[in-house]
C-alpha positions as CSV (number, residue, x, y, z in Angstrom):
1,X,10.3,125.9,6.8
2,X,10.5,129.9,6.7
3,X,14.0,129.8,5.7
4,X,16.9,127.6,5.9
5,X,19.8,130.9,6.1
6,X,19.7,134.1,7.5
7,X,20.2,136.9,5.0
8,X,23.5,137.7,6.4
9,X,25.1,134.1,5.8
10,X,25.5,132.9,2.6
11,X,29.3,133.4,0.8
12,X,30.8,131.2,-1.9
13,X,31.0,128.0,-0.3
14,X,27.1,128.0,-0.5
15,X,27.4,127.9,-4.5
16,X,25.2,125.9,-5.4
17,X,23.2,125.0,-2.6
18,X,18.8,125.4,-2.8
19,X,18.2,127.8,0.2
20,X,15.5,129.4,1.4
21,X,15.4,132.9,2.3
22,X,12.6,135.2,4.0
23,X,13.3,138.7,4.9
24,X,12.1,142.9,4.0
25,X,13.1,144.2,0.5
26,X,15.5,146.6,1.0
27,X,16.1,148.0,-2.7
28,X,14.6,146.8,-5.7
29,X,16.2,147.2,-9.0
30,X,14.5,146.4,-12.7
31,X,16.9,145.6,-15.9
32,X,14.9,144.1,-19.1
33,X,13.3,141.0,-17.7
34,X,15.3,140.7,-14.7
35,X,14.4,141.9,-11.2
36,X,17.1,142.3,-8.6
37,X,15.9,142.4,-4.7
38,X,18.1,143.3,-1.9
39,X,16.1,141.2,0.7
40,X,17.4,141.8,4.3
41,X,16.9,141.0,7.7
42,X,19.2,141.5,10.9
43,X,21.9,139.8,9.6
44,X,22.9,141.0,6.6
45,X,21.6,141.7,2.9
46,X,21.3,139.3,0.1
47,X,20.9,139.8,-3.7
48,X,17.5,138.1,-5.0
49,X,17.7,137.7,-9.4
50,X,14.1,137.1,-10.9
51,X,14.5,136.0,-14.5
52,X,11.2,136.6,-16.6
53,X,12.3,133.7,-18.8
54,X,13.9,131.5,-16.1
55,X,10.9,131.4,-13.4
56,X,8.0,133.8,-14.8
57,X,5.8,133.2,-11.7
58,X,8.9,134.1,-8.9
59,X,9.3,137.2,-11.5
60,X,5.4,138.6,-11.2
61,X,5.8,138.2,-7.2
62,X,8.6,140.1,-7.8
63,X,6.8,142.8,-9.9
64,X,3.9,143.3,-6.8
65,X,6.8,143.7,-4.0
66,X,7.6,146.8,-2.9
67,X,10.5,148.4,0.1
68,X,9.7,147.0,3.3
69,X,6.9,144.0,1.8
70,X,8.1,140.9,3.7
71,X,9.0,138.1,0.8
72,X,10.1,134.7,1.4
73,X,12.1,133.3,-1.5
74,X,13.4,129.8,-2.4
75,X,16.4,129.0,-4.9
76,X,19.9,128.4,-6.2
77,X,23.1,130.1,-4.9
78,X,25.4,131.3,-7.7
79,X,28.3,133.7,-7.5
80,X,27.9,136.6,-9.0
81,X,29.5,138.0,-12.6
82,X,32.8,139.3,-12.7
83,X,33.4,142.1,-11.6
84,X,29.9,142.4,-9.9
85,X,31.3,141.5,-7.0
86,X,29.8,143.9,-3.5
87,X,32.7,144.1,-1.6
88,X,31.4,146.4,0.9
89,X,28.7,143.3,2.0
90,X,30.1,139.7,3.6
91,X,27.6,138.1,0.8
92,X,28.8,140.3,-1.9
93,X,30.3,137.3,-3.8
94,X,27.0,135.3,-4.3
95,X,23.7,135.9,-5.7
96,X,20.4,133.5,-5.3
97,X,18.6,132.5,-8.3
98,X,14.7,132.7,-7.3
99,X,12.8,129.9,-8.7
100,X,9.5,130.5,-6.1
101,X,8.6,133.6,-4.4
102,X,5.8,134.4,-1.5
103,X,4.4,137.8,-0.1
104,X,4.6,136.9,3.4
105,X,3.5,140.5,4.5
106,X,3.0,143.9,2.9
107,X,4.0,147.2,3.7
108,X,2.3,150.4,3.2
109,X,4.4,153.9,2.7
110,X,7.1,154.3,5.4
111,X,7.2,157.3,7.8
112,X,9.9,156.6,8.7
113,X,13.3,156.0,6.2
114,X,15.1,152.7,6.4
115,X,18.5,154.5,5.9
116,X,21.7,154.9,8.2
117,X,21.1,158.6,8.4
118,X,17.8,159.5,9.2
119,X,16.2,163.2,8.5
120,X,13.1,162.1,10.9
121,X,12.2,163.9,13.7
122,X,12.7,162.2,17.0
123,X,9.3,162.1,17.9
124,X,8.2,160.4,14.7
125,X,11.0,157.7,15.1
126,X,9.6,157.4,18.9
127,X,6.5,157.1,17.5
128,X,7.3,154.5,14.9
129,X,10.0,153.3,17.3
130,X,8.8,149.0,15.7
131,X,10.3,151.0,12.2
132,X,13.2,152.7,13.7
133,X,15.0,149.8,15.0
134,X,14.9,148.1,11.8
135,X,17.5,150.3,10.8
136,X,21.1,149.3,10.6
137,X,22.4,151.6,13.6
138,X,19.9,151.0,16.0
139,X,20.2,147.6,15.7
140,X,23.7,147.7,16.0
141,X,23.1,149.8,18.9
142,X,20.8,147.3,20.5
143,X,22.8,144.3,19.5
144,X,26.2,146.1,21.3
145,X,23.9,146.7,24.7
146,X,23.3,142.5,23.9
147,X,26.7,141.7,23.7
148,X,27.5,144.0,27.1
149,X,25.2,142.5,29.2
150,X,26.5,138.7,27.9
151,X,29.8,140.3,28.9
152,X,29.2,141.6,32.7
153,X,27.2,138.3,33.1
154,X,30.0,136.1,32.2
155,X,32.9,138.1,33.9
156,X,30.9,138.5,37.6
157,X,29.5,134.9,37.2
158,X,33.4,133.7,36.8
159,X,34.0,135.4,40.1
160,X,31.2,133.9,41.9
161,X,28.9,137.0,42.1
162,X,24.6,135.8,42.3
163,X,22.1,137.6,40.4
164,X,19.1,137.8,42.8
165,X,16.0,139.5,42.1
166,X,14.8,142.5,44.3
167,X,11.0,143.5,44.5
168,X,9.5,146.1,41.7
169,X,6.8,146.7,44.7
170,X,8.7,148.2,47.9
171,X,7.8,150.6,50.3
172,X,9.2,154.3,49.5
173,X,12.4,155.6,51.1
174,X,13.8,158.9,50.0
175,X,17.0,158.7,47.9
176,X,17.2,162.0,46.4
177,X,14.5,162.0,43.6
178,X,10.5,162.0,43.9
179,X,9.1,158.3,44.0
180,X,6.9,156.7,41.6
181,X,3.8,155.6,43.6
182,X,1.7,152.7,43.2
183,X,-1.7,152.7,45.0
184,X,-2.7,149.3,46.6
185,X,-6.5,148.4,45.9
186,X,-6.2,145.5,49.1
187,X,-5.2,147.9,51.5
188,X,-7.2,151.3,50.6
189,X,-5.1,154.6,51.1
190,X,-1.3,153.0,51.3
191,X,1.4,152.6,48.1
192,X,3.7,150.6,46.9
193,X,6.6,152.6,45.3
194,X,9.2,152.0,42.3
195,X,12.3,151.3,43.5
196,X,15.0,153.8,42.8
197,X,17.8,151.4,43.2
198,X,18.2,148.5,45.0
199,X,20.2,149.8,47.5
200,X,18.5,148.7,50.8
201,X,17.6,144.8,49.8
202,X,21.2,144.5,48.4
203,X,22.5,145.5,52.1
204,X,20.1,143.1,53.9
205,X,21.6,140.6,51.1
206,X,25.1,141.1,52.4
207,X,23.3,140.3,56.0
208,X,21.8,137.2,54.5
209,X,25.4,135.8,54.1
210,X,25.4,136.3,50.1
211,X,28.6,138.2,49.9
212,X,29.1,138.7,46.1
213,X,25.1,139.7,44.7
214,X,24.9,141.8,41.2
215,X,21.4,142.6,39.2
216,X,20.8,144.1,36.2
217,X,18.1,145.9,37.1
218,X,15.5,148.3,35.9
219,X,15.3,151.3,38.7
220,X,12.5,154.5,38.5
221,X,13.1,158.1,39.4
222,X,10.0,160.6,38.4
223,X,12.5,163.2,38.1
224,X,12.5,165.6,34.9
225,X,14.3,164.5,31.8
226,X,17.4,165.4,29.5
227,X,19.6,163.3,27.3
228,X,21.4,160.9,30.2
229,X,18.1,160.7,31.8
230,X,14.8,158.4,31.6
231,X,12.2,157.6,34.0
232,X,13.0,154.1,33.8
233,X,16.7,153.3,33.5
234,X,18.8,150.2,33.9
235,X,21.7,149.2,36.4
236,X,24.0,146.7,36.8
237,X,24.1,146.7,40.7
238,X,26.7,145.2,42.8
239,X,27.4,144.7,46.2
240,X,30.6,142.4,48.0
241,X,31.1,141.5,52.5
242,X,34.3,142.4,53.7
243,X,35.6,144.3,50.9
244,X,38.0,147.6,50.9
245,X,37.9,150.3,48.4
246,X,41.0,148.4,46.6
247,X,39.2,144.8,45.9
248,X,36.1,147.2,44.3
249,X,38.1,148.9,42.5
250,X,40.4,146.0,40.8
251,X,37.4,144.2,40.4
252,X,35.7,146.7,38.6
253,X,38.4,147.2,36.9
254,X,38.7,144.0,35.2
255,X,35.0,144.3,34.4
256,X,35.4,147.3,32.3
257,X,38.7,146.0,30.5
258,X,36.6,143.0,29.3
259,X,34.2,145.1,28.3
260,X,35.9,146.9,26.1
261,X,37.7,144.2,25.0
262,X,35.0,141.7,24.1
263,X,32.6,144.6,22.8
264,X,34.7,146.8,20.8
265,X,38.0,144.9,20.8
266,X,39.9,147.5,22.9
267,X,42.5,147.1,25.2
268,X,42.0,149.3,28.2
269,X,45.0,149.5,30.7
270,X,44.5,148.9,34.3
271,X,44.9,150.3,37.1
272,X,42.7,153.3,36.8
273,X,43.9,156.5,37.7
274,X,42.1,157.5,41.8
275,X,41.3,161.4,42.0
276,X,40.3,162.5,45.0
277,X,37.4,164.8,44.6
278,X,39.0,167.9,46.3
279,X,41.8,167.5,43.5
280,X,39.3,167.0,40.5
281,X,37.4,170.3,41.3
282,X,40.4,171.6,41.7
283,X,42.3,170.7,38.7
284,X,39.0,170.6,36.4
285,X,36.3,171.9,37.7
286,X,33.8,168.7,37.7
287,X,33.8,165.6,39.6
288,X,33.5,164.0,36.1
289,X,36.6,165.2,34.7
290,X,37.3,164.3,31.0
291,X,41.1,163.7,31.1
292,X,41.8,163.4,27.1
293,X,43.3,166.5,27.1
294,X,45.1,169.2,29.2
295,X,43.9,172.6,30.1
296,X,43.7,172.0,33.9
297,X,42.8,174.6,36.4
298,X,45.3,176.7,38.7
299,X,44.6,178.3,41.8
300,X,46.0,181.8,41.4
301,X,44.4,183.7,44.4
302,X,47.8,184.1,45.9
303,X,49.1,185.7,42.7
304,X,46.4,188.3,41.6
305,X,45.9,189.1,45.3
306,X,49.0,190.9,44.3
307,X,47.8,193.0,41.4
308,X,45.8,196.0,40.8
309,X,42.6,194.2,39.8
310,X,40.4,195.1,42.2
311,X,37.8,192.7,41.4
312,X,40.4,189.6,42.0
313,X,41.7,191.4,44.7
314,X,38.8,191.8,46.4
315,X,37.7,188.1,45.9
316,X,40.7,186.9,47.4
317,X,40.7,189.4,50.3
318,X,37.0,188.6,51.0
319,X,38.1,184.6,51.2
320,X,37.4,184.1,47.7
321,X,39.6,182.0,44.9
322,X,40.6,182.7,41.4
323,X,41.4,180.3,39.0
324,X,43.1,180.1,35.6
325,X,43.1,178.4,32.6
326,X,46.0,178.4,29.9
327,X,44.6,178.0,26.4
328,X,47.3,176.8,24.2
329,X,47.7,178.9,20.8
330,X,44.7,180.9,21.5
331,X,46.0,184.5,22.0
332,X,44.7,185.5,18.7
333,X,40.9,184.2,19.8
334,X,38.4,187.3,18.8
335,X,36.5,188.6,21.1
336,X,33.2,187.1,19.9
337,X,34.9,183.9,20.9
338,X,35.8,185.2,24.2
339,X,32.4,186.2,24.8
340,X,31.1,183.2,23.5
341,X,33.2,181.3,26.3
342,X,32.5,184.0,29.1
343,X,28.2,183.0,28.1
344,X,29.3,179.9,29.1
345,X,30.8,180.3,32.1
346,X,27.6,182.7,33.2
347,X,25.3,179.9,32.6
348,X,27.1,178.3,36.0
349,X,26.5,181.3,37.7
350,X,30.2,183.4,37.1
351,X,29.8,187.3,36.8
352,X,32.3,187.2,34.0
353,X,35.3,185.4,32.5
354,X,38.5,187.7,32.5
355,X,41.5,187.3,29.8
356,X,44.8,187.8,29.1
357,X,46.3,187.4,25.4
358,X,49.9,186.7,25.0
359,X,50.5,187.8,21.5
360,X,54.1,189.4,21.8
361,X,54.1,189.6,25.5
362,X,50.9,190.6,27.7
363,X,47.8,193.1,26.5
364,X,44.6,193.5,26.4
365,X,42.0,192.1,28.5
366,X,43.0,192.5,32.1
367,X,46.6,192.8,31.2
368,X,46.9,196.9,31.9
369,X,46.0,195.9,35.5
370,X,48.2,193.1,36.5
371,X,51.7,194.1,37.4
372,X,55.0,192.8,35.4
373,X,55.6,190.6,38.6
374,X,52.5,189.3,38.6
375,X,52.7,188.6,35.2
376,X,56.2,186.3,35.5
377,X,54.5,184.5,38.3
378,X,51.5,183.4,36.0
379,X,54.0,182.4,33.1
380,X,55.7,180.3,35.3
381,X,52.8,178.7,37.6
382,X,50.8,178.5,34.4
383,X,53.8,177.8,31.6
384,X,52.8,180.5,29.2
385,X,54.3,180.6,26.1
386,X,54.0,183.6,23.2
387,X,50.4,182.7,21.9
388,X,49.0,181.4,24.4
389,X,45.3,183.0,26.3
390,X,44.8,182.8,29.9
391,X,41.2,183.0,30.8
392,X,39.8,183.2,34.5
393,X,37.0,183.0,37.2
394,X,37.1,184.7,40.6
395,X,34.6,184.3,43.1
396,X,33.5,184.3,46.7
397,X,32.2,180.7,46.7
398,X,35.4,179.0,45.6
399,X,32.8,175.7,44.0
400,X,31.2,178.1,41.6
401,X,34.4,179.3,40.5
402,X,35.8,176.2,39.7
403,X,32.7,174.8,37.9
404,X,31.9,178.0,36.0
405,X,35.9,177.7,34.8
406,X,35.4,173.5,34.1
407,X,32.6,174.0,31.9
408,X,34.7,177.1,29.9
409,X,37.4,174.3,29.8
410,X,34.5,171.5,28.2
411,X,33.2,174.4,25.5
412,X,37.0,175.1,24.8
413,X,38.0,171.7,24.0
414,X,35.3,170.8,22.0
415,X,36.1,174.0,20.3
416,X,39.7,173.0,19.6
417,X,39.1,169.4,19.1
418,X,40.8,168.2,21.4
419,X,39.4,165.3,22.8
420,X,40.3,162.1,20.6
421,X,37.7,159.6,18.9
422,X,38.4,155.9,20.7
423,X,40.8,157.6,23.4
424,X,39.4,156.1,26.9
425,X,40.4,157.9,29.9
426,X,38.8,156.2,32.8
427,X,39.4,157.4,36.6
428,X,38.3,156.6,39.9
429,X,37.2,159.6,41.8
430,X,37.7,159.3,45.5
431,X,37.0,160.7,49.0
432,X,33.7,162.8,48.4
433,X,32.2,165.0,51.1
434,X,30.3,162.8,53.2
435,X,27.7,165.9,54.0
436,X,26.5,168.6,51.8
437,X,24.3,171.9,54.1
438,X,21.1,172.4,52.9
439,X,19.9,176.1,53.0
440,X,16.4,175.0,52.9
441,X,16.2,172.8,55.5
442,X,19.2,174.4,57.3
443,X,20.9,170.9,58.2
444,X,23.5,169.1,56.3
445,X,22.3,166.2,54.5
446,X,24.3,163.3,52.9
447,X,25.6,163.9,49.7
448,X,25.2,160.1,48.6
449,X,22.9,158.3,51.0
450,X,22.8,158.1,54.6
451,X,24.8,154.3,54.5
452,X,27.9,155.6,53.5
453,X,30.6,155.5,55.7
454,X,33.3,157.8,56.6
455,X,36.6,158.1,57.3
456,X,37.8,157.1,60.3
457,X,40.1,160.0,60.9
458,X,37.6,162.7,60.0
459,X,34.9,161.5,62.8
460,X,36.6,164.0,64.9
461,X,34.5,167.0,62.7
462,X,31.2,165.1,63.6
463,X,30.2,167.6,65.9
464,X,32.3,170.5,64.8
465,X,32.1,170.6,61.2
466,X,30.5,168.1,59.4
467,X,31.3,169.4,55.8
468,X,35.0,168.6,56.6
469,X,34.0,164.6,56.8
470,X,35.3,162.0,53.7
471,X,33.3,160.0,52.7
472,X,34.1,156.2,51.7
473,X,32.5,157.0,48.2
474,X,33.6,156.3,44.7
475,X,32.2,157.3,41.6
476,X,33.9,155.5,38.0
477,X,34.2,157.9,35.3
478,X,35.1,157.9,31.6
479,X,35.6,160.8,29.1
480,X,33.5,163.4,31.2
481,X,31.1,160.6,32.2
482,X,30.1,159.0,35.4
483,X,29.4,155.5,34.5
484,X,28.6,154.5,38.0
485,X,29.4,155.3,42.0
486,X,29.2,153.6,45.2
487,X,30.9,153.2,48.7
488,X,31.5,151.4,51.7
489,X,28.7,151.2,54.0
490,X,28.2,151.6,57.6
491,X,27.4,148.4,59.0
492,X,27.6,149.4,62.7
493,X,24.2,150.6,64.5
494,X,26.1,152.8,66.9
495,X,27.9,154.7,64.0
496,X,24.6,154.9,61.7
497,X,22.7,156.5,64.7
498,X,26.0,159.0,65.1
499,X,25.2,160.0,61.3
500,X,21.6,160.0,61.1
501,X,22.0,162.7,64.4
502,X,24.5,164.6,62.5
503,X,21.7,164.8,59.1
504,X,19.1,166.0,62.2
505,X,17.1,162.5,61.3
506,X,15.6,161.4,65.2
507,X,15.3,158.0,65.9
508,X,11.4,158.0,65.5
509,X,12.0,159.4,61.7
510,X,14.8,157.1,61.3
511,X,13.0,153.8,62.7
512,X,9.6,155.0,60.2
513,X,12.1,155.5,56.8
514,X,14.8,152.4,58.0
515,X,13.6,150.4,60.7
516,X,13.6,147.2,58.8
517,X,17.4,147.8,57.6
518,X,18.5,149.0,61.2
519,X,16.7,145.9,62.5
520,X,18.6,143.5,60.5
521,X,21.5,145.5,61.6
522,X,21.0,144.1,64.9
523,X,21.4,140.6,63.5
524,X,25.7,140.9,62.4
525,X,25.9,142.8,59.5
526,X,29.4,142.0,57.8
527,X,31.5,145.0,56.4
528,X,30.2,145.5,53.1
529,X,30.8,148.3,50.1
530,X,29.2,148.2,46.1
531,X,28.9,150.1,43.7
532,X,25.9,150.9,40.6
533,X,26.9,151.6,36.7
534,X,24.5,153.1,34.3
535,X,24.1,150.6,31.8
536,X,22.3,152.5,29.5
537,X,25.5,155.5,30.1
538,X,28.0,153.0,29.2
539,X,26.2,151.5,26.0
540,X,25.6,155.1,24.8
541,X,29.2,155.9,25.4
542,X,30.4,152.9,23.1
543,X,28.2,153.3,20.5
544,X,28.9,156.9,19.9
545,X,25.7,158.2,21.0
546,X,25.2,161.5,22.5
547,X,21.6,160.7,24.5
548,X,20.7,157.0,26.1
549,X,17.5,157.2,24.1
550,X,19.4,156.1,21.0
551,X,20.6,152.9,22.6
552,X,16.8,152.1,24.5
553,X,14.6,150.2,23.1
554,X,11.7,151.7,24.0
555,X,12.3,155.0,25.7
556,X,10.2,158.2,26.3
557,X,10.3,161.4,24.6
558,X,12.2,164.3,26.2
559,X,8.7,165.1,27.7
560,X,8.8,161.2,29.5
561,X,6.0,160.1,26.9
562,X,6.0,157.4,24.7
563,X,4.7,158.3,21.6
564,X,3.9,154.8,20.3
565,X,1.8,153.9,22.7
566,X,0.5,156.6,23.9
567,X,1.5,156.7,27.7
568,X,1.1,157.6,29.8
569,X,-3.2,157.7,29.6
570,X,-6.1,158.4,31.5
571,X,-7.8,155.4,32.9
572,X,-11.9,154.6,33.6
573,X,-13.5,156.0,36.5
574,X,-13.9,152.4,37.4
575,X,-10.2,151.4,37.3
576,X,-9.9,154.5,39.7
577,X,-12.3,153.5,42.0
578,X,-11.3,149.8,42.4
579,X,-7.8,151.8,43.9
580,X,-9.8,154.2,46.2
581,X,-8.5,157.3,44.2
582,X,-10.8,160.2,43.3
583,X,-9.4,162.9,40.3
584,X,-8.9,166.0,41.6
């Protein structure tokens, strides 16, 4: 027997027990002839005391062992002296007395430090990523993604949801990113591809008659990285037969609340609040919105329209918008901030950010040109107060506007502070455009995929003006974060060749890319509707994390390498050749 107690388990009712404990050495400290060892493993730390004059052979192992070398060590539990007490450990209390001691493994120097904060670079940790983990937050980190898992497995298996495996090995269908491609060696010339999601099979499961499926599954998009992003991600996936938006949502709902609740021991209140996308761009500028504080956008085209600012003037006039964004207390920003905010809003593509200071009434900025009535209508539409900073974006294309003025409002509330640690915010956001026009291809294109049903009452723009349709789409979000999005789907043949017409997709290009879902189409498809979270998202966002890598056991580098094992890699001509694939 290795050991007969963790390292994290022993407290006072195990004085004086014999155990048996194998773990790293954490610290090792040397008084006179008495060695003390921190030995840990994932559960905890425990003291180790070597007495020279108690158990001289345990005391020379001692001697040899270094940070990291794995020991296993047998002996009595005793409680520590008084007022040697760690409080800040659950074994703090206790001590064991080593009579034996074995080297089970040594260690050479570490590249990598086994402290809470580390000073490493993130390449080396990727590179040592076996080292890495040992340390107390990733483990945390990977323990929490554990316990959420345990936690959407028991709460969809309570409601008579069926985890069913979809292929790895599928055919490729476009769904918005490039593909990764597999070659076939049995049938020279033709691929296999990655799936990105599971989105087809699940809709041929709701054909098959199994009405409540969910997967946790690993999905692959060769897209190019940044800190929400990997080649290889993981989704819980979920799809329900005759469902509405409401029975998604509430179960969702109570999917997230025990999430919260069994994970961090939060209780989030339900329902969540529904935003309908026209009103989140509107209001905020992203269709992520982060609602823990104010500052919401105002459309104030009809008001400057009436002022002497030519520029806003001429926006409006030319079918433009402006918007507006009180900041609270900010009048006496400098204008390094200011210029720092209006950098920001140029990133997104603004030609400026204009301001208005309210020290002791109006001035500076664009003040001189907006006249004293125009000035009382933007206190009252925007409830300005002495001290207060209006800052705004003006331009033609009204979606630029408002996410050039969002991302000003993001920079200024991070600024300010003013989004609260542990304050959840989580919101439904509704009724998404069902097409988006694509200037490249000059046709519009389906903003989420080509399944997603619209509104009924906006099938009259079919023809017309397909930009105007709803769509039946959903996206969850939390805190600025889109943890997941679905919709209902089209599960009528006629109404899926109405939309594929309206995307410019013919029947022959339709049959080649769907055939085999339009066939089973044929075949009764119930009314259906699901939805996809970003499991690696949501255990980032409740562990604090700022990138999904932290919270992966084995992710790539920003570059989508992976450092400790060196892949991706060349492989022999032979390999190569057994595929039917010459290098270029």
């Amino acid at each position: 027997m290795l050991r007969t107690h963790t390292c994290g388990e022993l407290d006072r009712k195990a004085i004086g027990k014999k155990v048996i404990l194998s773990g790293w050495v954490n610290a090792k400290r040397t008084h006179g002839g008495i060695i003390f060892i921190d030995l840990r493993d994932r559960y905890g730390i425990t003291q180790l005391v070597f007495d020279s004059s108690a158990a001289k052979a345990a005391y020379v192992v001692a001697e040899q062992a270094e940070r990291e070398f794995v020991l296993q060590a047998k002996g009595d539990v005793r409680a520590r002296g008084k007022g040697l007490e760690n409080k800040e450990r659950s074994t703090g209390q206790i001590e064991v007395s080593v009579q034996t001691c074995t080297i089970l493994a040594s260690s050479d120097a570490l590249p990598v430090e086994m402290t809470d904060e580390t000073t490493a670079f993130e390449d080396t940790r990727l590179k040592y990523r076996y080292l890495d983990l040992r340390r107390k937050p990733m483990q945390e980190n990977i323990l929490r993604r554990h316990a959420i898992v345990r936690a959407v497995r028991s709460y969809l298996d309570a409601l008579g949801f069926v985890d069913v495996e979809t292929p790895v090995l599928a055919r490729s269908t476009p769904e918005g990113a490039r593909d990764y491609l597999v070659p076939s060696r049995i049938h020279p010339g033709k691929f296999f591809a990655l799936p990105q999601s599971p989105q087809i099979f699940k809709q041929l499961l709701m054909v098959s008659g199994f009405d409540r499926y969910y997967q946790i599954v690993k999905c692959f998009r060769d897209e190019d990285l940044r800190a929400d992003r990997q080649p290889e991600f993981t989704q819980i996936d979920i799809e329900l037969s005759f469902v509405e938006e409401e029975d998604i949502y509430t179960i969702m709902e109570g999917m997230m609340q025990k999430l919260w609740k069994d994970v961090l021991d939060v209780q989030v209140k339900i329902p969540f609040r529904r935003i309908p996308y026209r009103e989140a761009m509107s209001s905020y500028g992203s269709d992520k919105p982060d609602l823990r504080f104010g500052l919401e956008l105002h459309d104030v085209s009809s008001l400057v329209q009436r002022s002497d600012f030519k520029v806003f003037k001429g926006t409006v006039d030319n079918g433009g918008k402006v918007y507006a964004i009180n900041a609270k207390g900010c009048a006496g920003f400098s204008r390094k901030e200011i210029e720092k905010l209006e950098e920001v809003a140029k990133i997104y593509d603004a030609k400026g950010l204009a301001y208005m200071p309210n020290k002791d009434g109006f001035e500076g900025g664009i003040s001189k040109f907006i006249g004293e009535d125009v000035q009382k209508a933007l206190i009252k539409e925007l409830d300005v107060k002495k001290g207060d900073l209006l800052l705004f974006v003006g331009d033609a294309k009204h979606h630029l506007a408002q996410v050039a003025l969002g991302q000003v409002r993001l920079a200024l509330a991070k600024k300010l502070k003013l989004a609260k640690e542990g304050d959840w915010k989580f919101a439904w956001i509704t009724e998404f455009p069902l097409f988006e026009y694509d200037e490249d291809e000059k046709r519009h294109i389906s903003v989420h995929h080509p399944f997603t049903a619209p509104y009924d009452d906006d099938l009259e723009y079919l023809e017309t003006d397909p930009g105007k349709i709803r769509s039946r789409a959903y996206d969850l979000t939390l805190n600025g974060v889109e943890l997941g999005g679905g919709s209902i789907r089209i599960n009528k043949k006629e109404l899926q060749q109405k939309m594929f017409t309206a995307m410019g997709i013919s029947d022959k290009e339709a049959k080649q890319k769907f055939g085999f879902l339009l066939e089973a189409f044929r075949y009764g498809a119930p009314p259906h509707g699901g939805i996809a979270f970003g499991l690696d998202r949501i255990v980032a966002l409740m562990s604090g994390e700022e990138s999904i890598r932290e919270v992966i056991a084995f992710p790539k580098n920003k570059a989508c390498v992976s450092l400790m094992d060196d892949a991706p890699n060349v492989v022999d001509d032979r390999q190569l050749e057994e595929l039917h694939i010459k290098k270029k």
